[in-house]
N, C-alpha and C positions, 0 to 999 in steps of 0.2 A: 542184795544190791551190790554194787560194784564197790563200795567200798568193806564192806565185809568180806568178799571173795580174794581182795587185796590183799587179807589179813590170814595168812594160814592157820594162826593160832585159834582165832576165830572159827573159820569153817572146820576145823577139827573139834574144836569145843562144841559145837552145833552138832557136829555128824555123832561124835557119841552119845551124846546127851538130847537128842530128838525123843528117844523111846517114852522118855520121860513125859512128853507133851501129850494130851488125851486128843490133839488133831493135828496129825503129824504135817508138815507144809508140802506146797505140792510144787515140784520143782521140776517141772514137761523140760528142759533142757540144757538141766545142771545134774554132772556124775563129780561122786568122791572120788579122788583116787588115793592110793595105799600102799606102799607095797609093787607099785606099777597094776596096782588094779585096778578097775574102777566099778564105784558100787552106786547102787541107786540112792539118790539123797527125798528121801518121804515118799513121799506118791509123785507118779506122773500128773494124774489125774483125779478129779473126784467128781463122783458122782449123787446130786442130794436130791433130796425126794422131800419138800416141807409146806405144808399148808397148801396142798397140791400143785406147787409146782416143780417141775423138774427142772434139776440145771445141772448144767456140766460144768467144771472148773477146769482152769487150766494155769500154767504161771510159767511166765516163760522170763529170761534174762537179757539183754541185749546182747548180740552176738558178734562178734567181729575177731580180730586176729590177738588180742588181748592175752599175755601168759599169765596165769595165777598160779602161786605157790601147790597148790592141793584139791583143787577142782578144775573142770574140766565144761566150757559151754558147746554147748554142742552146735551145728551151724542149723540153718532151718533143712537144709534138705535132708538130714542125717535123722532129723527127727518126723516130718511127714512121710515121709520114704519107710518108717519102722515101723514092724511089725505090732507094736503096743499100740501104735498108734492106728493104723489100719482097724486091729482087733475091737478098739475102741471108740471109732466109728460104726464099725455093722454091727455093735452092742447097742450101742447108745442113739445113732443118727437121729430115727426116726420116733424118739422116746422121751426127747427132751425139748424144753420149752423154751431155754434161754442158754446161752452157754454164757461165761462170765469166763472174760480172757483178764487176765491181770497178768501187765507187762511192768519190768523195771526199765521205763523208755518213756520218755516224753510224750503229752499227746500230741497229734499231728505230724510227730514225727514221720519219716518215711518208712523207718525199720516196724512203726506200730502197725502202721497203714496199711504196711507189708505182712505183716502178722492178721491184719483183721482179714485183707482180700485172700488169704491161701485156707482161711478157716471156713470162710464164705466158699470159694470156690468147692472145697471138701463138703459142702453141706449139698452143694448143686448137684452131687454127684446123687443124692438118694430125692431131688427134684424138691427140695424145702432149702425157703431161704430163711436160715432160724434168724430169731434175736440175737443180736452181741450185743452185750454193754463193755467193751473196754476199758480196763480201770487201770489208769495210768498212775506213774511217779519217776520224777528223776529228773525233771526240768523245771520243779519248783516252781512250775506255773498253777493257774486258777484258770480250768476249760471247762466248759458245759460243751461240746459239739457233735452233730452227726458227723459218721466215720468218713460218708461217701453221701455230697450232694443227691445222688440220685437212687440212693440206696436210704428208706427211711425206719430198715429195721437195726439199725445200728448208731449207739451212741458212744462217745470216749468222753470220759473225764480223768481228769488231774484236780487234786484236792490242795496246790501249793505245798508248806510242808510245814515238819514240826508241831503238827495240828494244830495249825493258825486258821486254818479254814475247815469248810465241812459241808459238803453235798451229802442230800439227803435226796435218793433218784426214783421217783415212783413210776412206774410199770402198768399198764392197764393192753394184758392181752387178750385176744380173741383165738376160738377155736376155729381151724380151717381141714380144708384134707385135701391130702394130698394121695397120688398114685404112684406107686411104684415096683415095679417088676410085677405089674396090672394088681397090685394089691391096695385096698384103702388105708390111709393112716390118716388118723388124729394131729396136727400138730398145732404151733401157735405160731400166730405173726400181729404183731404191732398196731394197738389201734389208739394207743396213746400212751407218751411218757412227759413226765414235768418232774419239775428238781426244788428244792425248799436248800436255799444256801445260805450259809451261815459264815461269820467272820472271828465264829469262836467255838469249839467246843460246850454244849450244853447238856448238863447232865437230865435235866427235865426232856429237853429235844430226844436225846439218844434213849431214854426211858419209854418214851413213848412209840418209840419203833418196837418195842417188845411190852407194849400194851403194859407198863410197869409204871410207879409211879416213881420221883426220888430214893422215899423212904424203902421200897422193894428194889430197887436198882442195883442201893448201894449193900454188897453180902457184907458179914461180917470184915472177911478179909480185908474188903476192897474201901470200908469206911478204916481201918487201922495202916493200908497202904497209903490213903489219902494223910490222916493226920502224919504219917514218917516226911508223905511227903512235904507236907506245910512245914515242917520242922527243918527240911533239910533248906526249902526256898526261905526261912529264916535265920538260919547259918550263916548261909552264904549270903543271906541279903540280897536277894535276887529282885526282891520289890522295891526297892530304894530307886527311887528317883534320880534320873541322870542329867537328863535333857528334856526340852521338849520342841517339835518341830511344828511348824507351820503347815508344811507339804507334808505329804507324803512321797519316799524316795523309794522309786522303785529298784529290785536287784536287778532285771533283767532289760533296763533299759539304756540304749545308747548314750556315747557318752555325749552329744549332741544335743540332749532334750534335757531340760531343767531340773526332769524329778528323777534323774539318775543318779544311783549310787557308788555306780563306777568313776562318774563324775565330780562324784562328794571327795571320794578319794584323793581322785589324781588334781583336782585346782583347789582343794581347800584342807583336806587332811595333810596333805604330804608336804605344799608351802607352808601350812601353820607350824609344822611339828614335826617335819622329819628334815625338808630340806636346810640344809647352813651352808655357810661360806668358808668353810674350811680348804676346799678345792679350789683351784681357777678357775677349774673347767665345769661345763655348764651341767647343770643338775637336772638326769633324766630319768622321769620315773617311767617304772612298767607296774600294769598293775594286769591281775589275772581276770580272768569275768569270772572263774566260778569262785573267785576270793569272798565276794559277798553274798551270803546264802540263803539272805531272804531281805524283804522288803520292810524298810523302818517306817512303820506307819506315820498320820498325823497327832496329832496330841503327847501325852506323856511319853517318854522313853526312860524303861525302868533299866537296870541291869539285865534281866532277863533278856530282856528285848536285845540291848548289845550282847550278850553273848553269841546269840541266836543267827544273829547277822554276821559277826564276826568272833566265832572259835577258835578260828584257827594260833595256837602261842610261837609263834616264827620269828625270830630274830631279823631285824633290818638288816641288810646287807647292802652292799655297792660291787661294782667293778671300774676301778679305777682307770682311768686316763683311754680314752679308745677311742679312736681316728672317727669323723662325721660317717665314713663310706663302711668302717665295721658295727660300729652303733646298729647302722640303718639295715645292713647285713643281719645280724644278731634276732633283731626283731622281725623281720620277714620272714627270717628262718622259724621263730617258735612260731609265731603264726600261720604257716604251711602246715603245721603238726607232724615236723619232722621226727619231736623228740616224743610222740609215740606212736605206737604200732597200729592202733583201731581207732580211723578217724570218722567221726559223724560229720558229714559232709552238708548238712540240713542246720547247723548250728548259724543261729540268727546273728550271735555275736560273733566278732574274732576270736582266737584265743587268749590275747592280750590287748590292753588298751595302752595308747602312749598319749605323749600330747603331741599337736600336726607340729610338725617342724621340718623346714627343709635342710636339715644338716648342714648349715653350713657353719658354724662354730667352729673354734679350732679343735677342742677334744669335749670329751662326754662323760661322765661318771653317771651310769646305769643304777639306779638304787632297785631292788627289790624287797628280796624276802629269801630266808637260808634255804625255801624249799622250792622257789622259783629260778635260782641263781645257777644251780645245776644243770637245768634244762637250757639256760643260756648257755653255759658251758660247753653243752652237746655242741653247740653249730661254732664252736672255733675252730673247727678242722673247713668247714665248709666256708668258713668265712673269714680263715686265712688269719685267726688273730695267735698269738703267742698265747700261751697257756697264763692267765692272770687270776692268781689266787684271791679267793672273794674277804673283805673287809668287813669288821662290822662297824655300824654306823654309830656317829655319835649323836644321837638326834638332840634336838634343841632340848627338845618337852625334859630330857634325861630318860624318857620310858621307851625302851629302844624294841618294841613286842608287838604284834600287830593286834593283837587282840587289847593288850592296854593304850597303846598310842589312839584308838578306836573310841575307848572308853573316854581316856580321857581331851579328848577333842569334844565328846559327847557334853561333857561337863562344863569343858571351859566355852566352846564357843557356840555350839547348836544347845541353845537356852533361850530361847525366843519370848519365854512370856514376861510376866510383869517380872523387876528385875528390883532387890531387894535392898536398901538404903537405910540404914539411920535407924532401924528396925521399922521401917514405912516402906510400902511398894509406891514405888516411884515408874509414873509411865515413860518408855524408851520415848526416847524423842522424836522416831518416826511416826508414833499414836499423838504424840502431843500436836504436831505439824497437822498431824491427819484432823485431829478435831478443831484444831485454829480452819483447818482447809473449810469445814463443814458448817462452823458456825460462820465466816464468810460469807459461805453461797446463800445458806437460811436467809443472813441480815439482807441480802441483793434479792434475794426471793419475799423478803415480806415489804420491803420498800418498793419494788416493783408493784404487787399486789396496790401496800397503802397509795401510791400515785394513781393505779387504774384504777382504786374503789373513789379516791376524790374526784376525780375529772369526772365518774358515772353519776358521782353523787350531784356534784353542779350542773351538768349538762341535764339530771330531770330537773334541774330546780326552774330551767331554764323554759323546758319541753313546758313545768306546770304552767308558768308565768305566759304562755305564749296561748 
């Protein structure tokens, strides 16, 4: 993934120590390089042959103008255009069942979209239009979708992330034939797929894909990795109770719609707990959209949960005192995505959120974050400000860290259930309102009834008497 590729120490760690792995990864268009070399990192490709079907693999990385320390992605034509890859179609074409493209690319994306129709057209070439299941990651969404309305041998999914979710994608193919270069071939095409999805990892679920039951599931290893792991999520107290939400807040949602968590941010985290009065000037936040990483469900919120959401340990920062028209500058600027090289141009969000305002205050203090504050930095050349060295914040809460200012917001004021008093749960006053509201309509609804059952009751006494 793109944050691993960022990290050189990593993809060197990885590139020596593959051998090690009994399935080396397969990496169609990612090279090491060394030395000014560059070497193959796992396989291109793989090819599997199990419980008779055939599939092909493939794994390719989003590609665009992006420099990493020590790897190198290749563009798409560098790698359809190669001889490995040609070679491994007139091997494979007409021999396989499904191919299983696994992208680090959002599904629906354009770049996946673009991946699945050049795989498809390469398949028209031997007159078979195979299966793809495209298996996405990296936009931390939840998609069950076909690639191409009018194409129905093809599906993409995205599983969200962090194994919060879990598609389980079944397959039901049929045998067809096809001709080519007047020869008959055997292949398969699509006569049904359906999906069993899940809002959790299940170890019973995932057992039963390998016809296993828990107790065969779990190897030796893997019940002694399990207990390390219980032990470390009770270290750190990862299941300790934070919060608990009514909604659920979604990560990827505008900041316009209620169940947004970029929203949580920018009108209710940053007023409660970051912004103060120490400036004149008016207090403006910027928050990032890939700042929150996944979606805070409804009900409990443990630690785990705010981790998850919010990792990132960044220090609050500001830029002090800056004109309505450089403000407005500043932020137009990160959001063009000036301050990097490979822009996904298909991104639902902006790259930054603000709140609307028409600039017209007299000055601004821009709050972020030490690792947003840079990329602000970038557009003072284009946006004509003086070079102004970044601050850090005093915030109210005293927790001046995004990932604690997070947490603890979580604690103090998204806590919506019964609310604890005297050592007695005592109901919030909006439940108390609510069932004064309810025993009201009751008492208006049975007194209505008791008046129509009297008047029916007199009016037969009347009907007998006549």
């Amino acid at each position: 993934g793109n944050h691993d590729l960022g990290s050189g120490d990593a993809m060197g760690y990885v590139f020596n120590n593959f051998y090690l792995v009994k399935h080396k990864q397969i990496a169609s268009n990612v090279v090491f390089i060394q030395n000014n070399e560059e070497y193959q990192f796992g396989e291109k490709y793989k090819y599997v042959v199990k419980s008779g079907v055939r599939s092909l693999i493939l794994g390719f990385m989003y590609t665009g103008k992006n420099k990493y320390p020590n790897t190198r992605v290749q563009s798409d034509e560098e790698v359809f255009d190669s001889i490995w890859f040609e070679e491994m179609m007139q091997k494979y074409a007409l021999i396989t069942d499904i191919v299983l493209l696994t992208v680090h690319i959002g599904a629906n994306k354009a770049q996946t979209l673009s991946f699945y129709k050049e795989i498809r057209k390469q398949f028209q070439r031997f007159n078979y239009s195979v299966p793809i299941h495209v298996l996405c990651g990296h936009a931390h969404k939840n998609v069950f979708a076909v690639c191409d309305k009018l194409d129905k041998n093809c599906v993409q999914t995205e599983a969200h992330c962090y194994m919060q979710y879990y598609h389980q994608v079944f397959w039901e193919l049929e045998e067809v034939e096809v001709v080519f270069n007047n020869r008959s071939h055997l292949v398969s095409k699509v006569k049904n797929y359906s999906r069993v999805k899940q809002n959790n990892f299940d170890k019973e679920l995932i057992g039963k894909r390998f016809n296993l039951s828990v107790q065969q599931f779990n190897t030796e290893n893997g019940t002694m990795l399990m207990q390390k792991v219980d032990k470390l999520l009770e270290t750190y107290k990862l299941k300790q109770q934070l919060g608990f939400a009514k909604f659920q807040y979604n990560a990827k949602s505008p900041i316009d719609k209620n169940d947004s968590m970029l929203r949580l941010w920018l009108f209710a985290v940053f007023p409660a707990l970051i912004q103060n009065n120490l400036s004149s000037c008016t207090q403006f936040n910027v928050v990032r959209t890939a700042q929150t990483r996944t979606t805070i469900r409804k009900g409990t919120i443990t630690l785990d949960d705010a981790v998850i959401s919010m990792p990132y340990q960044y220090k609050i920062q500001y830029l002090q005192n800056l004109s309505p028209s450089q403000t407005k500058c500043l932020v137009d600027w990160v959001n063009k995505g000036k301050w990097q090289i490979g822009i996904d141009n298909t991104a639902s969000l902006p790259f930054y959120v603000v709140p609307n305002s028409t600039y017209e205050n007299t000055c601004y203090d821009i709050i972020a974050n030490e690792f947003e504050i840079p990329r602000l930095q970038m557009g003072f050349f284009d946006c004509e400000v003086p070079f102004i060295q970044a601050k850090d914040y005093a915030c109210s809460s005293k927790i001046c860290r995004t990932d604690l200012v997070f947490q603890h917001y979580l604690k103090t004021f998204l806590n919506d259930d019964f609310i604890l008093q005297s050592n007695k749960f005592t109901l919030p006053l909006s439940i108390v309102c609510s069932i004064c509201w309810l025993i009201c309509v009751f008492a208006v609804i049975f007194k209505v009834i008791s008046t129509a059952s009297k008047h029916s009751y007199q009016k037969l006494l009347k009907d007998e008497e006549k």
